[in-house]
C-alpha positions in Angstrom: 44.4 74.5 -22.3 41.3 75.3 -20.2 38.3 76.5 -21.6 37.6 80.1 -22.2 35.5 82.2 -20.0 32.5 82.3 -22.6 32.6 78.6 -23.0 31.8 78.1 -19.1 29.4 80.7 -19.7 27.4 78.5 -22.1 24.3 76.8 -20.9 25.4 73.8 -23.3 29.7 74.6 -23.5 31.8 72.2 -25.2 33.5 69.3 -23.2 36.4 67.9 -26.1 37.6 64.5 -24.0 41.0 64.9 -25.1 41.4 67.9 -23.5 40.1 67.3 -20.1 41.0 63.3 -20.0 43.5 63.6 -17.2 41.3 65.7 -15.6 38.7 63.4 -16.0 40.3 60.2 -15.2 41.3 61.4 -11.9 38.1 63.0 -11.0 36.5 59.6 -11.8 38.9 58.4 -9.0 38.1 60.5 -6.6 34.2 60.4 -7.0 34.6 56.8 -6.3 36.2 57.4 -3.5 33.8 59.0 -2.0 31.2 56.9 -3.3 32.2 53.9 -2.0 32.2 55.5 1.4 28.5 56.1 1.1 28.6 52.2 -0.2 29.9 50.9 2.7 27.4 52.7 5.4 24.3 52.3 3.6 22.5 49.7 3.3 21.7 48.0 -0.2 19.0 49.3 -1.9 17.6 48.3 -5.2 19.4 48.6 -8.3 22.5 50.1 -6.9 20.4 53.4 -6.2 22.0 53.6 -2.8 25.7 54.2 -4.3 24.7 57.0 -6.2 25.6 61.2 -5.9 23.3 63.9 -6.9 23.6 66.9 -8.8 23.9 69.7 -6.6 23.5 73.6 -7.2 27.6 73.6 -6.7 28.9 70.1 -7.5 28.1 66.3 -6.7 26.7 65.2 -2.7 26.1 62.0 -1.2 22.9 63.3 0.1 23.1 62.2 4.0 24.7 59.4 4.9 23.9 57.5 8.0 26.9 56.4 10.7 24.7 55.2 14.1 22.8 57.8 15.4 24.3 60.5 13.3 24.9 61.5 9.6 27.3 63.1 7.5 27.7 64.7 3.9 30.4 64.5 1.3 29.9 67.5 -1.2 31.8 68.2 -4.1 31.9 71.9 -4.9 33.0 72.7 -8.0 32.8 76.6 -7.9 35.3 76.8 -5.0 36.9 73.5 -5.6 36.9 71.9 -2.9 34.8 68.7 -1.1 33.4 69.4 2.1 32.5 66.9 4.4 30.5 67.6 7.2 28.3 66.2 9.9 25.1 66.6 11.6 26.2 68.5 15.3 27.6 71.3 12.7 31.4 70.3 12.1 33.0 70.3 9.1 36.4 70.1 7.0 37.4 71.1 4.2 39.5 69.5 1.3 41.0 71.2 -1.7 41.0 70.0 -5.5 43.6 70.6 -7.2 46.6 68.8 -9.4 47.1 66.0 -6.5 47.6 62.6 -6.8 44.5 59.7 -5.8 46.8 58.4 -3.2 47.0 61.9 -1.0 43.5 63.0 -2.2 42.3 59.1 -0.6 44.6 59.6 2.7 43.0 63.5 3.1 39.8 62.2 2.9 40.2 59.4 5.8 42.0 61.9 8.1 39.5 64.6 7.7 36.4 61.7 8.4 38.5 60.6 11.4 39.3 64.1 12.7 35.5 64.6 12.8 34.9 61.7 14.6 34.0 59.2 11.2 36.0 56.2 11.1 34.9 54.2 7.6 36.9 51.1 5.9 36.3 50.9 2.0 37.3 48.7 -0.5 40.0 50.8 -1.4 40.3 49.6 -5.4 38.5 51.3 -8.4 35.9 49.3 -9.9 34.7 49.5 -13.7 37.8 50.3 -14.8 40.9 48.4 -16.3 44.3 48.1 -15.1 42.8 49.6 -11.4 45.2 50.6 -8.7 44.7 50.5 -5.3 43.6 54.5 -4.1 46.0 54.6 -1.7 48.8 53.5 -3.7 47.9 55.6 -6.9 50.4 58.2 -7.6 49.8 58.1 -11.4 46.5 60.0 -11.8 47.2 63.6 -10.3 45.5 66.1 -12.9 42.6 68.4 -12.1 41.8 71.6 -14.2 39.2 73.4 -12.6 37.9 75.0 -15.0 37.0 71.4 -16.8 35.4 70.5 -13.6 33.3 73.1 -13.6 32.2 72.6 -17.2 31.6 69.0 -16.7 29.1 69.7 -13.7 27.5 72.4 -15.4 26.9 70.2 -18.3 25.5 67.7 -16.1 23.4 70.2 -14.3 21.5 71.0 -17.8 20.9 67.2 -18.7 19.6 66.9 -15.3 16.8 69.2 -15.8 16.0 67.8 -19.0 16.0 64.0 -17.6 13.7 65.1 -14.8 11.6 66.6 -17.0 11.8 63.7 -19.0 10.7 61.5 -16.1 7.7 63.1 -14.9 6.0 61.3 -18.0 6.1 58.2 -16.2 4.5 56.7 -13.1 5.5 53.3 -13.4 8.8 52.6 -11.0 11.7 54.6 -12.2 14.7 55.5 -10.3 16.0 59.1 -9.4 18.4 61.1 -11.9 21.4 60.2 -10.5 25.1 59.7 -11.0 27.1 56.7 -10.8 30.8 56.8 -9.9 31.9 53.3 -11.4 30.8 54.5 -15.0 30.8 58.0 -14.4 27.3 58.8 -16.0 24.0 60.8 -15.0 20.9 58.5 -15.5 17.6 57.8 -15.4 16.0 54.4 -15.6 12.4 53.4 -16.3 11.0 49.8 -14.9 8.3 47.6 -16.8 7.4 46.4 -13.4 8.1 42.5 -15.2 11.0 40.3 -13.8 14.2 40.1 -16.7 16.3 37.1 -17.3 19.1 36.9 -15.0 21.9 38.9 -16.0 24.6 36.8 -17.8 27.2 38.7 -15.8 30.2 39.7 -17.2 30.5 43.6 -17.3 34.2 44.4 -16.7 35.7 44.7 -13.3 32.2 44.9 -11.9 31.5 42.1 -9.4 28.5 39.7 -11.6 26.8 39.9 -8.1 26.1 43.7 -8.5 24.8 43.8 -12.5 22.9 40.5 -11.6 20.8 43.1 -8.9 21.1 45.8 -11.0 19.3 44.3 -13.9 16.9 42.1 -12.0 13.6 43.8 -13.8 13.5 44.9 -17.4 14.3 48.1 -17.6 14.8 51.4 -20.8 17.9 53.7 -19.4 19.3 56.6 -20.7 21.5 59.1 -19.4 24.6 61.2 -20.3 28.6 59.9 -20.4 31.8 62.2 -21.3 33.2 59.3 -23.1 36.5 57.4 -23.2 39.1 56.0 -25.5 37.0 53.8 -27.7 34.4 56.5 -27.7 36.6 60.0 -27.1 33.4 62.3 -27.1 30.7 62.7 -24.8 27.7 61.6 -25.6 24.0 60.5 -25.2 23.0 56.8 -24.4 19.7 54.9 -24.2 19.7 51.3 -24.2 17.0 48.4 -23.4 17.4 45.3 -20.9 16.4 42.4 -22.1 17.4 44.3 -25.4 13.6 43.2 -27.1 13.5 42.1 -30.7 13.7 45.0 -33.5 15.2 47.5 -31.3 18.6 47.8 -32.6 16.7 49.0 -36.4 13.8 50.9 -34.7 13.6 54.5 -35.8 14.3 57.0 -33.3 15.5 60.6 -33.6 17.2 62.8 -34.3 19.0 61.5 -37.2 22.1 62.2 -35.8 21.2 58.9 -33.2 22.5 55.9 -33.6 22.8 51.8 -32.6 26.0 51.2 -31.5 27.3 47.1 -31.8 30.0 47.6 -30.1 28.0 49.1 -26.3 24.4 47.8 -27.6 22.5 51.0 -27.1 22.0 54.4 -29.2 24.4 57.2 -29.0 23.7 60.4 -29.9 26.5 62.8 -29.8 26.6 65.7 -27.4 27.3 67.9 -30.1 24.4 67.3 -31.7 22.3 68.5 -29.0 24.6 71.7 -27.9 24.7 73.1 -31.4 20.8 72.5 -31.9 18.8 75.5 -32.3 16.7 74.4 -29.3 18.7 71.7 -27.2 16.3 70.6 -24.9 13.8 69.1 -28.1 16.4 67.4 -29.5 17.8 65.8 -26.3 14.2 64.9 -25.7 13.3 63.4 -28.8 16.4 61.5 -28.5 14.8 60.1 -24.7 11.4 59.7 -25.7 12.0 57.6 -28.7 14.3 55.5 -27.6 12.2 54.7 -24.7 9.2 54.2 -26.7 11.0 51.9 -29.0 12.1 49.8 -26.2 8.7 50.0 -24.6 6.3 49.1 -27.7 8.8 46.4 -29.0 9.1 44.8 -25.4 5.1 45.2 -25.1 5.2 47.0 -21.9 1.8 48.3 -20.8 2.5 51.9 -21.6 -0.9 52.8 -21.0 -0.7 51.7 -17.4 2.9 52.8 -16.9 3.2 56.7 -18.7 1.2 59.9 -18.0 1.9 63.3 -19.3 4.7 65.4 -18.7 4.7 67.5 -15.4 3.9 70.9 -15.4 5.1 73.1 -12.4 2.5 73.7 -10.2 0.0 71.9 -11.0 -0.8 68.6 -9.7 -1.2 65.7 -12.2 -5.2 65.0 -13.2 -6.3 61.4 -11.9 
């Protein structure tokens, strides 16, 4: 059943997994897709942060891509429902989203890139997830409810704001708010600026190559995820790497925050924020003490590294 016209009204609306899983699971599919087609014509840059889409006032982009001397865009736009690639001398096409299978979604994609004069090869098989299937052979995953869509991105629009806000009290390295198509989560990721052991590898159908660069520094991330089977509710996540001593027992809030075994990192539901009188504290405090938990017990030099929050307009004192 898709949500009611109130709940996509909602700054914070509900997002129940098990209602929008299918959805879900073949949207993941198709934003790697067209992820991995920014993968493979840009080159590598650190931590993975050249893979990444953005939030958009409609949907997910790309941002640019580069292919010689020209560019092109892949924009998701979840108010019309459709993704739009387009290039740099003005062309464009147009494909819809709606219930169709990964297989003819993937084969769309390539003709409308070839028809405007794109040719890109990908490694056309899902990664960070089990049991993949190649995209152009998938004919299993072929559900998309808009109005889930929509919900999703709106969602992700509001934590957006909030982890942007959240990051303008650092000036230490930290990566854009951005979303990641293997795991399907908006994040934001603060740096020590100190080297980290070498990654043990490991992380399922994810090449040990990849996490290995990803976690080359020590880092405090947190972001937002809608969840899966072992977890079927969305939720917030903040986790430490090299996980420092005490972290695990440190006290953050709210209350409603926890240390997960199982993922090593806090969750704190999403329900706890949307039905909070003031979302936006609570999803902070959530963010700011999990980050200062990792940052005091891994000895970081906060006073080096943090500044306060941005205010619009005004430039930061020095």
């Amino acid at each position: 059943m898709s949500p009611s016209t109130d709940r996509l009204s909602s700054a914070w609306p509900e997002l129940p997994y098990a209602a929008w899983k299918d959805t879900y699971a073949t949207l993941h599919l198709w934003t790697q897709i067209v992820g991995k087609i920014r993968l493979a014509q840009t080159p590598w840059l650190n931590h993975s942060w050249h893979v990444v889409l953005y939030i958009s006032p409609r949907g997910l982009t790309t941002s640019p891509i580069p292919y010689g001397g020209r560019s092109f865009e892949l924009a998701f736009d979840f108010l019309n429902h459709v993704l739009i690639a387009s290039t740099d001398d003005g062309s464009a096409k147009q494909i819809d989203l709606y219930p169709r299978s990964v297989a003819d979604f993937y084969a769309e994609v390539m003709r409308s890139l070839a028809d405007l004069g794109i040719e890109v090869g990908i490694h056309d098989m899902p990664n960070e997830l089990p049991d993949p299937i190649r995209f152009g052979e998938d004919n299993v995953h072929a559900s998309y409810d808009p109005d889930y869509a929509e919900l999703h991105w709106r969602i992700l629009s509001q934590v957006e704001r909030v982890l942007f806000k959240f990051r303008t009290s650092f000036i230490g390295k930290c990566s854009p708010v951005h979303f990641f198509w293997g795991s399907f989560d908006l994040a934001v990721t603060r740096f020590s600026g100190r080297r980290a052991p070498l990654h043990p590898g490991g992380v399922p159908y994810l090449p040990d190559a990849v996490s290995q660069e990803a976690y080359s520094h020590e880092v405090s991330s947190a972001g937002f995820w809608p969840g899966n089977d072992v977890v079927p509710y969305p939720a917030f996540y903040s986790y430490a790497y090299p996980e420092p001593s005490g972290f695990a027992t440190a006290a953050v809030r709210p209350a409603e925050a926890f240390y997960s075994d199982d993922l090593s990192e806090y969750i704190l539901p999403y329900e706890a924020v949307r039905g909070a009188d003031n979302p936006d504290r609570v999803l902070m405090e959530f963010l700011t003490s999990t980050y200062e938990a990792a940052a005091s017990l891994g000895k970081w030099d906060r006073g080096a590294l943090e500044c306060p929050i941005g205010v619009a307009g005004k430039p930061r004192a020095v």
